[in-house]
N, C-alpha and C positions, 0 to 999 in steps of 0.2 A: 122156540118163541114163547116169552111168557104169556101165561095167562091171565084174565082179567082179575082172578083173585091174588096172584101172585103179585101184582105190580100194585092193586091197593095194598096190598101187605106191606110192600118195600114203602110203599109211603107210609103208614102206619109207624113204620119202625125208624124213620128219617126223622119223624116227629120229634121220638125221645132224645135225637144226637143234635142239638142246634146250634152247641156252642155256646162258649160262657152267655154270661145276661145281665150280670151286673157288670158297671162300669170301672170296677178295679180290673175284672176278668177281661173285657174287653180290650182293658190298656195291654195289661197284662201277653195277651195271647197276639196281639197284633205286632208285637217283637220279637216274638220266635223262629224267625231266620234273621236276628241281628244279631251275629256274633262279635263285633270288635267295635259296629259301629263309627270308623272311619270316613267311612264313604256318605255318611247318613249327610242328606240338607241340612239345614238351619229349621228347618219343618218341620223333620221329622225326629228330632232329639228327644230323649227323654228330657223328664223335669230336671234331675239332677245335672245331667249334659248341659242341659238350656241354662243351669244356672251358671254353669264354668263359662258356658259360653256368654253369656250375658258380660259377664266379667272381664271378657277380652274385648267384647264389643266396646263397654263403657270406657276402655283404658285408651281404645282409635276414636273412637269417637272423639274424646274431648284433646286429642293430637290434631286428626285431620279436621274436624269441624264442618262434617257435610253440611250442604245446602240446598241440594238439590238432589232428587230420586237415585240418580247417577251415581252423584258422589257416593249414597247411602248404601249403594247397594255394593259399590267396591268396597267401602269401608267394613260392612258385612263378610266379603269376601276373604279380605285383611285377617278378621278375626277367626273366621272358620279353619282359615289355613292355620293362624297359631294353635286353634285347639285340638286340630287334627294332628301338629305336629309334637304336642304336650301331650296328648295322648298314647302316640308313637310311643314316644320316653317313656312315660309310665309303664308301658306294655313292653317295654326292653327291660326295663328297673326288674318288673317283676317273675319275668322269665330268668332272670338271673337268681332273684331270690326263691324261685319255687327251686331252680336246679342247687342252689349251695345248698338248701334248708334238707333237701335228699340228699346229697351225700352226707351231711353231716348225723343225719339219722343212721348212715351207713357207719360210723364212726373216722370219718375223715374231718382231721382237727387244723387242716392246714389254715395258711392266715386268708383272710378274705377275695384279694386278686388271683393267687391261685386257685381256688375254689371256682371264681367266675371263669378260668381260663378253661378249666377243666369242662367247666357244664357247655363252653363253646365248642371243645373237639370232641367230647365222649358224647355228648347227645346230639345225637345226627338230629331231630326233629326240631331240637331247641336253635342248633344253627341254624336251619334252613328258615326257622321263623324270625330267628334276628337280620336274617338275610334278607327277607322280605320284607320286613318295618325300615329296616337302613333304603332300602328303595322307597318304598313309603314316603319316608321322611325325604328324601331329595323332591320327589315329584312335590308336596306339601311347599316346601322351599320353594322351586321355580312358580308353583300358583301367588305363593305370598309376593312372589319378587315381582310378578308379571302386575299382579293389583296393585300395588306401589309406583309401580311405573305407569300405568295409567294414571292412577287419582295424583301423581306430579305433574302430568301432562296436561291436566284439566285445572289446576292450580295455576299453572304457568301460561296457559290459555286466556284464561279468566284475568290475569293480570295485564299482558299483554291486552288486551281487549280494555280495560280501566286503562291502560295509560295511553291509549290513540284515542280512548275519547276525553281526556282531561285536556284541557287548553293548556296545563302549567306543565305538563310533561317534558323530558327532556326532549321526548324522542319529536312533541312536536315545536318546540321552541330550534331545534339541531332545523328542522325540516324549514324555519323563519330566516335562519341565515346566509347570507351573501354566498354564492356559490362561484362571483368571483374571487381571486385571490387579493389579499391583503396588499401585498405589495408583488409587482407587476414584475416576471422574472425578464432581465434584458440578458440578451446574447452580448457578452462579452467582445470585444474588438481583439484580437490577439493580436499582441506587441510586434511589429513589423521588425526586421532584423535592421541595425544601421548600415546604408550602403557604402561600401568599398572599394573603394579608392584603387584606381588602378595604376601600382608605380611599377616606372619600367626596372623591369629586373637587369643587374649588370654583372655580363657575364664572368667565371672567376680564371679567364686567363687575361682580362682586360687591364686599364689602370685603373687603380685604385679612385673610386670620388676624393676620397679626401685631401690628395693632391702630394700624398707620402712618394708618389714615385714608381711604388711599387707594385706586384699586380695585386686584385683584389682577392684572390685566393690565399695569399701569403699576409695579407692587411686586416681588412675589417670584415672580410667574408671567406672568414677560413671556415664555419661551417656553413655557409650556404650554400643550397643544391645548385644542380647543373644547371646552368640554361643550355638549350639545344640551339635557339637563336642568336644572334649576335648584337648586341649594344647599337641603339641606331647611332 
């Protein structure tokens, strides 16, 4: 257990270690576990970040045209994913250029695609980090895509909502009109067949109608069917 002299001491000597004190020092040391900055808020950006980012903001902003907290904040959204994902790229760009600019120190003069090909299969490290920004970059994508689709969804709300309360809208002028039909559908009469006449058939071993003599099978009903009956 320490002593009482021992533990004023330890204060004593905590005195001299307190941490920067001016306020460059302070920005300074309060980023020292940001290594790629990615993931950082809109809060927490450095100046120079916050400038790139301002820059995407201004470019959605005067696109979408927030008007309301909501909208401002997806639009925010919008921007962060583009600068996350501009960032991605530049941090792939330059892992390509930190690996060709060493081999070419090695004296490897080949043309620039092979170069880049190269520092993807010979540097295990540098793959696995392009592996992990190419992920990066998708998730980046689905946040931009998902903020899009809300702040559409809020757009096309807000319109709908303006055109159910405008009296000249289509949707309420459609809502004014006759929901009877124009002209009145009639059930058709279908065309009755003409009735038929019932003549007596003569049979063709009889005589003939026509008074030839002969019978009517050999006369004027050489193709006519049988009759089973007989001529009244």
């Amino acid at each position: 257990m320490a002593s009482t002299a021992q533990v004023l001491a330890n204060h004593a000597n905590a005195q001299l270690s307190t941490g920067p004190r001016t306020a460059e020092g302070k920005a300074a040391s309060s980023r020292n576990r940001v290594s790629h900055g990615l993931f950082a808020s809109f809060d927490n950006l450095s100046p120079q970040d916050r400038a790139i980012f301002d820059e995407f903001r201004a470019y959605h902003v005067e696109q979408w045209q927030p008007h309301t907290p909501e909208m401002e904040y997806w639009v925010s959204r919008v921007a962060l994913a583009d600068f996350r994902i501009d960032r991605v790229q530049s941090l792939d760009r330059g892992i390509y250029a930190i690996g060709v600019a060493k081999l070419r120190e090695e004296g490897n003069t080949s043309n620039l695609i092979t170069l880049e090909a190269q520092v993807f299969l010979d540097d295990c490290k540098s793959a696995k980090a392009i592996s992990r920004l190419m992920r990066w970059e998708r998730l980046f994508l689905r946040d931009r895509d998902k903020a899009i689709a809300i702040l559409t969804n809020i757009i096309e709300c807000e319109n709908q909502a303006k055109a159910a309360a405008d009296p000249n809208s289509f949707q309420n002028r459609r809502a004014s009109f006759p929901t009877a039909p124009l002209f009145a559908k009639t059930n058709p009469i279908p065309p009755q067949p003409a009735p038929v006449q019932s003549v007596p058939l003569t049979p063709r071993s009889a005589p003939c109608p026509c008074g030839s003599g002969q019978k009517f099978k050999r006369c004027c009903g050489k193709d006519a069917p049988a009759v089973l009956t007989t001529a009244a």
